[in-house]
C-alpha positions in Angstrom: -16.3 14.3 4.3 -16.8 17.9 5.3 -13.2 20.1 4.9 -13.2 21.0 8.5 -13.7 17.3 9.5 -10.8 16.0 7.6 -8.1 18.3 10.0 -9.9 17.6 12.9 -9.9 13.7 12.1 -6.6 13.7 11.7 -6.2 15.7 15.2 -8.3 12.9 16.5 -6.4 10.1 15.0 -2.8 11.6 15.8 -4.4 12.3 19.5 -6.2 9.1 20.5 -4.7 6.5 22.5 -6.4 3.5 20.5 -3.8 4.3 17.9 -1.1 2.7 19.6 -2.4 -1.0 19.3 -1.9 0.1 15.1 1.4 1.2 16.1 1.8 -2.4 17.6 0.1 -4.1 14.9 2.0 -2.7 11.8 5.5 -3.0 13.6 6.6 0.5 14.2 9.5 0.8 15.3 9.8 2.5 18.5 11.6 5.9 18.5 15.6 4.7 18.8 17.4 5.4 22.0 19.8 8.2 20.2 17.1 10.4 18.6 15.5 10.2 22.2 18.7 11.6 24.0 19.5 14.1 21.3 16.2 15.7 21.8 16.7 15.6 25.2 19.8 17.5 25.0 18.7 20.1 22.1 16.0 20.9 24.1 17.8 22.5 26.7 18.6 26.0 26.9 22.6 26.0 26.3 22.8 22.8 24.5 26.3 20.9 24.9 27.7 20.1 22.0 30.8 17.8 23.1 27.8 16.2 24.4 26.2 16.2 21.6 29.1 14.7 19.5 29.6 12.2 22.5 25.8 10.4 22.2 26.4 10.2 18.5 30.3 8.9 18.4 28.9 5.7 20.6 27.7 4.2 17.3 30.6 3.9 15.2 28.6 3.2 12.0 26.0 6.3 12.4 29.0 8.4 13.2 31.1 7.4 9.5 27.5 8.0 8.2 27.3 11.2 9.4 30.5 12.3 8.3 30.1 10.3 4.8 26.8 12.6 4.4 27.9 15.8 5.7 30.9 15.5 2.9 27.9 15.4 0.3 27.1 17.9 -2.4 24.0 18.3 -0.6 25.5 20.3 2.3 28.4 22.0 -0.6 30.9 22.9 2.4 33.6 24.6 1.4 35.9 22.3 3.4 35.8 18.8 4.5 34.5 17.6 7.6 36.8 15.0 9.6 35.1 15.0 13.2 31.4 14.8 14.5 32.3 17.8 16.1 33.3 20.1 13.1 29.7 18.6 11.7 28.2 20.3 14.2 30.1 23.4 14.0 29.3 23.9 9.9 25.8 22.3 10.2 24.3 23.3 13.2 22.4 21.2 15.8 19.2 21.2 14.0 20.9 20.2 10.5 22.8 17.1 12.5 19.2 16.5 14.1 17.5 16.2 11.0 20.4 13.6 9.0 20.8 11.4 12.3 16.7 11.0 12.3 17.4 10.0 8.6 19.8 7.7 8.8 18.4 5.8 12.4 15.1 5.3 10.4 16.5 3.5 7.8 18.3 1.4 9.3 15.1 1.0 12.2 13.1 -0.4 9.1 15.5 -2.7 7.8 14.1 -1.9 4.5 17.3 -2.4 1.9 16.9 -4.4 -1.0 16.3 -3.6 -4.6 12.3 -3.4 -4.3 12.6 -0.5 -2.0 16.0 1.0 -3.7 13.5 3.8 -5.4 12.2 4.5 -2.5 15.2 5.7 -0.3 16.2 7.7 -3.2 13.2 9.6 -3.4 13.0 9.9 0.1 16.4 11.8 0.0 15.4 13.4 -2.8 12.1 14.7 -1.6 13.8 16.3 1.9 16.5 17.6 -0.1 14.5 19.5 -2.9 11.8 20.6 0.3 15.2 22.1 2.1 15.3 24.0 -0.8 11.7 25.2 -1.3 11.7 26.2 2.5 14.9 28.1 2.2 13.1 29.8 -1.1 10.0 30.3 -0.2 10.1 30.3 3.5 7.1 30.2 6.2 8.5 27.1 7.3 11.7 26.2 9.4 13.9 24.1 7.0 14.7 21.8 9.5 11.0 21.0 9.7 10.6 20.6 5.9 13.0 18.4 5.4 11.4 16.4 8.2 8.7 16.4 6.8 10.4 15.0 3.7 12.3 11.7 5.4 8.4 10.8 7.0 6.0 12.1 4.4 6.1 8.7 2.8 7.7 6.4 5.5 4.7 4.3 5.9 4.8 2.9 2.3 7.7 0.1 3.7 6.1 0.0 6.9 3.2 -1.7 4.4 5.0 -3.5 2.4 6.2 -5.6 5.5 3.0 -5.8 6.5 0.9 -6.8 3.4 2.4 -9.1 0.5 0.2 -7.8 -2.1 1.1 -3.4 -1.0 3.1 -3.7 -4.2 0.0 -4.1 -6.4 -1.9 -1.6 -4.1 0.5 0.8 -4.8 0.7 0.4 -8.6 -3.2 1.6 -8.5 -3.2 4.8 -6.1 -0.2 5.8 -8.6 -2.0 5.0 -11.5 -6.1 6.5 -10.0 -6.9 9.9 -11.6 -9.8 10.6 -9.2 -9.7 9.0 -5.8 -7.4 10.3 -3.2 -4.0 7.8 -2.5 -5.4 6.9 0.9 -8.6 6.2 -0.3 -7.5 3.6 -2.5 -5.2 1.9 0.3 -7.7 2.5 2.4 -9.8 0.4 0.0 -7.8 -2.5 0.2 -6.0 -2.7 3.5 -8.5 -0.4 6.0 -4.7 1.3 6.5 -2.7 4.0 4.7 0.5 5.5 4.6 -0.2 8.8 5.6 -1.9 7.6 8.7 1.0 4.8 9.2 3.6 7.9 9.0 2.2 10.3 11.0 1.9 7.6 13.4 5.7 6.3 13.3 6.8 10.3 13.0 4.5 10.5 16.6 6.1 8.0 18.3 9.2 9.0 16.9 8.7 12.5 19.3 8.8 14.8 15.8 6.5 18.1 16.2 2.8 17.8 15.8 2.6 20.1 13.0 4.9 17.8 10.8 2.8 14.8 11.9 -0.3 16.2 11.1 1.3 17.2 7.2 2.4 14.2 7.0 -1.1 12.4 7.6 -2.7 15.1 5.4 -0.6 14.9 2.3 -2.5 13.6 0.1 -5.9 15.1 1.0 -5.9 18.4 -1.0 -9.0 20.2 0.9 -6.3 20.9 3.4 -5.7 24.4 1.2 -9.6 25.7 1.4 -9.9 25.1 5.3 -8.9 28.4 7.0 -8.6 26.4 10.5 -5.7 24.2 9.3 -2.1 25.5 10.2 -1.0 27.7 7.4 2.2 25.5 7.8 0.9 22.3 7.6 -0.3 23.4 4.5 2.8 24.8 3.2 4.3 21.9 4.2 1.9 20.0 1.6 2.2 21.9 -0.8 5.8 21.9 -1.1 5.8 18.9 -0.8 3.8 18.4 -4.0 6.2 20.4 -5.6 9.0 18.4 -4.8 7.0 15.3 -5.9 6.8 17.1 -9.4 10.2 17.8 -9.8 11.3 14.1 -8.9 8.9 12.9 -11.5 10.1 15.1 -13.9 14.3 14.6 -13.4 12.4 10.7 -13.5 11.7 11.7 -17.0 7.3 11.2 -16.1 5.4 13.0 -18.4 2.7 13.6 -15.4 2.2 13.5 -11.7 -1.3 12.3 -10.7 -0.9 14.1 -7.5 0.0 17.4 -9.2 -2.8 17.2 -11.1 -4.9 15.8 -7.8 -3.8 19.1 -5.9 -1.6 21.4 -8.2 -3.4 24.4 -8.8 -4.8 24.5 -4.9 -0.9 24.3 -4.0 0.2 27.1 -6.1 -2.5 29.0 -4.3 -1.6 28.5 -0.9 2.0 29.2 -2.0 1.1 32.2 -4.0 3.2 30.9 -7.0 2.0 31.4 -10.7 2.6 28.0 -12.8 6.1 30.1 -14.2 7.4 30.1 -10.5 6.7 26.1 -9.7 8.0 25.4 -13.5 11.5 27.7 -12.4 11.1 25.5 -9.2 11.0 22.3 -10.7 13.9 23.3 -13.4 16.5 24.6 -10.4 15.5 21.3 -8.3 16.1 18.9 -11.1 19.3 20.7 -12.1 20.2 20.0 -8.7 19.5 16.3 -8.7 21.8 16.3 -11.4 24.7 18.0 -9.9 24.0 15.1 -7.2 22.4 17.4 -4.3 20.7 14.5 -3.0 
């Protein structure tokens, strides 16, 4: 497939109304009631805040989660939070945004259980770490990349649900040296994650250029086509970074997908392979100090 193509497929795809019978079909779950007002309300030009606080206090369990995250090392507040509203207050609307999404979506997929343990922690690990690189190496809101992060990978349990044997799929797009992720889903089930996620993150109202990263990240000619978004393309290869660094604090001697799309990442970040090794140290260290 042509470079150009592959962006503009993914325009298509992300675009065309056909999509939503797959939506259907693979059990998305529509975008939750609370992510729908809060997005209502932080789009307004003087957002309320007690409002704010208000939409999220009527679920008592999301609002001890909130506060239960919030009082993470990840955020390192110098003082503890006790109310929704001194949350918002430290955080910031877009911060409180981006952990309700989190935490709604895993408890929309009913996914817990110890086959898909790995994958929640990687999930938090992968929007922390991109938090991170986006605060570093900016040209990309960190709201946005940390987005990005929670739905990169969302539509590997979406999957599992969906086909008994994903487990096995998934053991070969890890383990292919040549062919793209999709490709090999693609292979076997005519569906992918990337396509899945983008899908879920577009019902889920989340901005197009995070949708279209998400169904992108794993096709590498994203970073020699001049017409894609410069940063959807940060986005991905961030993201790749942050993959890295979870496989190394994994204790993985190699990443097939840094290998896959490594050295076209460190070009559209401009990094030199010293910069993502300092990146990959100072993210693992902060795995370890239990950032996410």
């Amino acid at each position: 497939m042509p470079v150009a193509e592959s962006f503009f497929e993914a325009e298509r795809h992300l675009a065309d109304p056909g999509t939503d019978a797959l939506v259907r079909d693979l059990g998305v779950p529509p975008r939750p009631q609370i992510l729908a007002d809060l997005a209502r309300e932080m789009g307004r030009p003087e957002p309320d805040l007690q409002r704010i606080a208000r939409t999220v206090a009527t679920d008592v369990a999301l609002t001890a989660a909130v506060l239960r995250v919030a009082n993470s090392p990840a955020y390192g507040l110098s003082r503890r939070v006790e109310t929704l509203g001194q949350a918002l207050g430290l955080l910031g609307l877009k911060q409180i945004g981006v952990m309700v999404t989190g935490l709604v979506m895993r408890k929309a997929l009913r996914t817990d259980g110890p086959q898909l343990t790995r994958f929640w922690d990687v999930s938090a690990k992968r929007s922390w770490a991109l938090s991170a690189l986006a605060r570093g190496l900016r040209g990309v809101d960190v709201d946005v990349a940390q987005t990005f992060g929670l739905f990169c990978d969302v539509g590997i349990p979406l999957l599992m649900q969906r086909f008994p044997d994903y487990a096995a799929t998934l053991a070969l797009c890890n383990a292919e040296p040549a062919l793209s992720f999709t490709a090999v889903e693609q292979s076997v089930h005519h569906s992918d994650h990337a396509l899945i996620g983008a899908l879920m993150a577009r019902t889920w109202g989340v901005s197009q250029a995070v949708c279209l990263a998400i169904r992108l990240h794993h096709d590498y000619a994203v970073f020699r086509d001049p017409k894609v978004p410069e940063p959807v393309a940060r986005l991905i290869a961030m993201g790749l970074i942050a993959e890295l660094a979870i496989q190394s604090y994994a204790r993985m001697n190699a990443s097939t997908e840094w290998t896959k799309g490594g050295d076209a990442a460190m070009g559209a970040l401009m990094l030199a392979e010293v910069d993502v090794n300092d990146w990959v140290e100072r993210l693992v260290d902060g795995f370890s100090d239990g950032a996410a």
